[in-house]
C-alpha positions in Angstrom: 0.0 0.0 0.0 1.3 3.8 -0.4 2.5 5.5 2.1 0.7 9.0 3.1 2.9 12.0 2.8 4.1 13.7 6.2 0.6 16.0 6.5 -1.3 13.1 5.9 -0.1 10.9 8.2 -0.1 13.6 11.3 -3.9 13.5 10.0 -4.4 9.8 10.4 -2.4 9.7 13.4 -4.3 12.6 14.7 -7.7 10.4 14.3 -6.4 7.0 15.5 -5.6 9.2 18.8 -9.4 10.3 18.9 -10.2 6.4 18.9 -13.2 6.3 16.6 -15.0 2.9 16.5 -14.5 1.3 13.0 -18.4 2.4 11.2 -18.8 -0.9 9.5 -19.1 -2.5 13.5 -21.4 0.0 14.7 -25.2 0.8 13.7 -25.6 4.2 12.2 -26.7 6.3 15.1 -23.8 5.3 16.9 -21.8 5.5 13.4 -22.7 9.3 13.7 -21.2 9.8 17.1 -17.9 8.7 15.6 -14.5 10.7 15.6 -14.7 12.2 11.8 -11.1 13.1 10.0 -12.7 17.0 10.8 -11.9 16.0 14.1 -8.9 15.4 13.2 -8.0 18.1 11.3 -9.6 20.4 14.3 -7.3 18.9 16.7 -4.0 19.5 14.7 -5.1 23.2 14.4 -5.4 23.5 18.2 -2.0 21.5 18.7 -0.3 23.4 16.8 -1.9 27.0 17.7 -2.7 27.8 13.9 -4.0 30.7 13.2 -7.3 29.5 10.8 -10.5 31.2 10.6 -12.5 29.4 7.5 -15.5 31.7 7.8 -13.6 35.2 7.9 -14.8 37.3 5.1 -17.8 35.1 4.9 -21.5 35.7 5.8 -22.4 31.7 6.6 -26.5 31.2 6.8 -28.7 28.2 7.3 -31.5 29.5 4.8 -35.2 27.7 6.3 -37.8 29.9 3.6 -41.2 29.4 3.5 -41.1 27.7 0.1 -37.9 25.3 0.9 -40.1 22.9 2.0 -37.9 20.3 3.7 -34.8 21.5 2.0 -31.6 22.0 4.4 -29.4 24.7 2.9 -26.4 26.9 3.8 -24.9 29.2 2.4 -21.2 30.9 1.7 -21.2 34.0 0.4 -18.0 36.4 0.1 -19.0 39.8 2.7 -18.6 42.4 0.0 -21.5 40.7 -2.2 -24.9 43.0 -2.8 -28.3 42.2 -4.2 -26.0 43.9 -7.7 -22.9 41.4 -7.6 -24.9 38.9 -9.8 -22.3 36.4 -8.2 -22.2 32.8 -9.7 -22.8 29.9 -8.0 -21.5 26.3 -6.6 -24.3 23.9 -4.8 -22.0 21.6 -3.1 -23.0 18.1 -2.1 -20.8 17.1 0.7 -19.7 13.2 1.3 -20.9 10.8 4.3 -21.5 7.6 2.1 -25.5 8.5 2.2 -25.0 7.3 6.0 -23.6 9.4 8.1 -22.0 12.7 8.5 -23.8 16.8 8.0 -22.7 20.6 7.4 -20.4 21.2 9.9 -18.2 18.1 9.1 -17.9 19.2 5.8 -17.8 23.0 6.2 -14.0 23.3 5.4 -14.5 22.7 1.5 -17.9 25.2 0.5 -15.5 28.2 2.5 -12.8 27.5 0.6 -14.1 27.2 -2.2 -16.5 30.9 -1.3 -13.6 32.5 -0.7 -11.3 31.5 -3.5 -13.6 32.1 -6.5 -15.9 34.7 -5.2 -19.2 32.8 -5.5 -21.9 32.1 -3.7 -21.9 28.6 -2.7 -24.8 26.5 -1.7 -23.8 23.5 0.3 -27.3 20.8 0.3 -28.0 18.6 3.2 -30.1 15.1 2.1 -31.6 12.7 4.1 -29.5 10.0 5.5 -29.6 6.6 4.8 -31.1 3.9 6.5 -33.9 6.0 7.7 -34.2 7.3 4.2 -32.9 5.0 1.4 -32.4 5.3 -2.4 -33.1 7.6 -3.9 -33.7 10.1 -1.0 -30.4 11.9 -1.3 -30.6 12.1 -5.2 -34.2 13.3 -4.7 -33.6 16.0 -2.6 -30.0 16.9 -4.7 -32.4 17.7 -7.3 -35.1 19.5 -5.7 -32.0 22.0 -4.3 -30.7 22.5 -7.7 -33.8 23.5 -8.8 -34.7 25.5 -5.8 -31.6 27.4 -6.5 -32.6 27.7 -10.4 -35.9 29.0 -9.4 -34.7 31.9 -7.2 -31.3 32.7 -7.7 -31.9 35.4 -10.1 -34.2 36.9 -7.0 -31.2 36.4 -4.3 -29.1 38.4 -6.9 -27.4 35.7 -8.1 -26.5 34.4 -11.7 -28.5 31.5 -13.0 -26.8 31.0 -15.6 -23.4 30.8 -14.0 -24.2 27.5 -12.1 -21.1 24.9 -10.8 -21.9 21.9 -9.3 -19.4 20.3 -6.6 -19.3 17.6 -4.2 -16.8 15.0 -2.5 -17.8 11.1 -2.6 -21.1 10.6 -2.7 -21.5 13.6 -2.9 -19.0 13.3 -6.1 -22.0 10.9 -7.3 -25.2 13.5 -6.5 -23.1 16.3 -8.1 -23.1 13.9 -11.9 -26.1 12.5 -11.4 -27.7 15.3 -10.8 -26.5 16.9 -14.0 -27.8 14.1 -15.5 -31.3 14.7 -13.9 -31.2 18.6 -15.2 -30.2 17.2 -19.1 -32.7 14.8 -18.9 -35.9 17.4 -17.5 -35.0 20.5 -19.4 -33.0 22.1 -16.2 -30.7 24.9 -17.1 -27.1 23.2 -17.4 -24.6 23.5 -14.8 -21.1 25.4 -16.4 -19.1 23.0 -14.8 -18.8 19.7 -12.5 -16.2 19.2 -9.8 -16.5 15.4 -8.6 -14.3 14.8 -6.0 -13.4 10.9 -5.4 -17.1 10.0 -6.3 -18.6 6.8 -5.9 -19.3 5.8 -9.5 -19.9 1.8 -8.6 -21.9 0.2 -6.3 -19.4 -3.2 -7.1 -16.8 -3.8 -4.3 -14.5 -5.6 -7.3 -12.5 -2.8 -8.5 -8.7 -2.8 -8.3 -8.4 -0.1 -5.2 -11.2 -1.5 -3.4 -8.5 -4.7 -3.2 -5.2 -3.1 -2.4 -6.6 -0.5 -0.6 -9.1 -2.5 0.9 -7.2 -1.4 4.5 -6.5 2.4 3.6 -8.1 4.8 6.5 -10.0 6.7 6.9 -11.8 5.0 4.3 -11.7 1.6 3.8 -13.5 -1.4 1.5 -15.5 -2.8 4.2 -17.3 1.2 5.3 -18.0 1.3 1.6 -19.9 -2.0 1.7 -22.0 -0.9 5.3 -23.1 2.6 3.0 -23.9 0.5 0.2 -25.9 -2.3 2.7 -27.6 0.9 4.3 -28.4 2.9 1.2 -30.3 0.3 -1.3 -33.3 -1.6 -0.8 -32.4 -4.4 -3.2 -30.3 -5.4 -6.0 -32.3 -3.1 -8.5 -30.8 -0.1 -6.3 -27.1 -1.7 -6.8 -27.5 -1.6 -10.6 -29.4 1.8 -10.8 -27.3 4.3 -12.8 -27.9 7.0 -10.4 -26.2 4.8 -8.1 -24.1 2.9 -10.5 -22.9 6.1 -12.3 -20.7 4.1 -14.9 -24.5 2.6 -16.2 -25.7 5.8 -17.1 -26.0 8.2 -20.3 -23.3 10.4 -19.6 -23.5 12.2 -23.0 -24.2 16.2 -23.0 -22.8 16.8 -19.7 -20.7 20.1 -19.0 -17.3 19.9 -18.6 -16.2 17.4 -15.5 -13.1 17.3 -13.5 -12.4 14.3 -11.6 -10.0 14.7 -8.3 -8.8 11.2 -6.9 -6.6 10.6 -4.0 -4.2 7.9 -4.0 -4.4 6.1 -0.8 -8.3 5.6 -1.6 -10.4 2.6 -2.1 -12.5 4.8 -4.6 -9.6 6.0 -6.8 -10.5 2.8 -9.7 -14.4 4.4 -9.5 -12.2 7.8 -10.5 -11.0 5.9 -13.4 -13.7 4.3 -14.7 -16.2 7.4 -14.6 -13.5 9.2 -16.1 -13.4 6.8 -18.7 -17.0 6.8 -19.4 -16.9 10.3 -19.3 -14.7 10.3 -22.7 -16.3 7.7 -24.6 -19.5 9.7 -23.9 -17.7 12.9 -25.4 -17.4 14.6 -22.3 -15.0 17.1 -21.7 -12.8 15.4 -18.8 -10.2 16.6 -16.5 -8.7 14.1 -13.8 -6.2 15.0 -11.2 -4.3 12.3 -9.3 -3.0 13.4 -5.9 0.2 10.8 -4.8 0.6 10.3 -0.7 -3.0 11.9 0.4 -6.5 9.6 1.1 -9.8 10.0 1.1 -11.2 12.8 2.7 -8.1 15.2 2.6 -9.7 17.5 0.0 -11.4 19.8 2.6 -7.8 19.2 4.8 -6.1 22.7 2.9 -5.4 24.2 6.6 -3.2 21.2 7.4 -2.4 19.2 4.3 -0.5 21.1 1.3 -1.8 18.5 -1.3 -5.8 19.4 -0.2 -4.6 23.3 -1.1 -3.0 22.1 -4.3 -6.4 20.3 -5.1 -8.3 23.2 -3.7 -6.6 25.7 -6.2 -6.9 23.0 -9.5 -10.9 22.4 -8.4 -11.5 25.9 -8.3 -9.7 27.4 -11.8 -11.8 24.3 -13.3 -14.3 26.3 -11.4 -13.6 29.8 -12.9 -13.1 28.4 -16.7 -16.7 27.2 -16.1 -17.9 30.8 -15.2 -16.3 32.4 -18.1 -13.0 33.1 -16.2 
């Protein structure tokens, strides 16, 4: 197996002092209580006295409208912006295997990403699995996208200047939910960002064998999401699920971001190679000694900056640079 560079490993060491219970074990309420690599990372900054404030020059809000129905929603948006700044915008699908996980473990990545290309970023919370099992999450990734559609133009944001983003299965809501706005007539996103998605619901790919061990995500979590998620082997083979089924043709341009030490990195490869034979313009980005999870890790881990920075002028070509 690889070996994590020197950042990485003070983050995995950083967890396996925290003592989290290993999810596959545990049911998912008590999953939830876990130790998350955020943990991690927080722990490192405090250690080490860092000076890192990921909401300054942010206004941060949990929007809760009238209309939003049961739509969980907050938003990142740069301090400066008015009603006039017709800002684009990034919904942001964060990761959690459809299981566990909510907005403030993944809060690192929609501030970055806010306050490195200006926008206004939307980051969706769905309804976790088992309580709530495919297609909830893909549901409810939809209804947000067109939520946002419906009233950005209202909020003083561009509708037309539309990125979507999102980190494992979140990677999978943000393609297959481009796949949902081709398919009804929705407004095309500019630009997809899919960070180590899942893209299969098969445990047989080459990294789900020789990383099978990797932390913090390993081959046996990946099956407990799966066991969670789907109802039946109809669900397995769905190509919202089983993104390497579906018509990928017509999507905007896609950039794929993979981490080495990661079970998920052959689902990388093979949605990237889908991608292409469906004439999709298609980025992907390798990033040697770093795992799953590290992309939101910028404040600790150089490699998650380096990511960070590639994601977002992907980002800004999208938008018209």
């Amino acid at each position: 197996m690889s070996k994590p560079d020197a950042d990485m490993a003070e983050v995995l060491a950083a967890l396996a002092s925290l003592e989290p219970k290993p999810i596959e074990s545990l049911e998912p309420g008590e999953a939830r209580k876990q130790p998350t690599p955020t943990d991690a990372v927080m722990k490192l900054i405090k250690d080490k006295k860092l000076d890192v404030k990921p909401h300054a020059g942010l206004k941060v809000s949990n929007q809760r409208l009238a209309d939003m129905g049961n739509l969980r929603l907050r938003w990142y948006v740069p301090e400066t912006a008015t009603k006039e700044s017709n800002l684009p915008i990034i919904v942001y699908f964060r990761g959690g295997g459809w299981v566990i996980a909510d907005l403030d473990v993944y809060d690192a990545t929609p501030s970055a990403l806010a306050k490195k290309t200006g926008a206004a970023v939307v980051s969706v919370d769905y309804p976790l699995a088992p309580e709530n099992k495919f297609p909830a999450a893909h549901d409810e990734a939809v209804e947000a996208y067109k939520y946002v559609l419906k009233n950005a133009q209202g909020w003083g944001y561009n509708p037309g200047k539309i990125a979507l983003v999102g980190e494992s299965a979140g990677g999978n809501l943000a393609i297959a939910t481009a796949i949902a706005a081709r398919d009804r007539g929705l407004a095309k996103p500019v630009a997809i960002i899919s960070v180590y998605p899942v893209a299969t619901t098969s445990l047989e790919t080459p990294s789900k064998k020789e990383q099978a061990n990797a932390k913090p995500l390993n081959t046996p979590m990946l099956a407990w999401f799966v066991k969670h998620v789907v109802s039946g082997d109809a669900d397995r083979q769905n190509p919202r699920l089983h993104l390497v089924a579906a018509d990928l043709k017509g999507l905007p341009p896609t950039t794929v971001i993979n981490a080495e030490i990661d079970p998920l990195k052959s689902d990388g490869d093979m949605i990237v190679a889908k991608l292409k034979e469906a004439g999709v313009e298609t980025t992907h980005q390798l990033y040697a000694g770093v795992t799953h999870e590290f992309f939101g890790m910028d404040a600790v881990v150089a490699k998650a900056k380096e990511a960070q920075d590639f994601a977002v002028a992907q980002i800004k070509k999208g938008f018209g640079g």
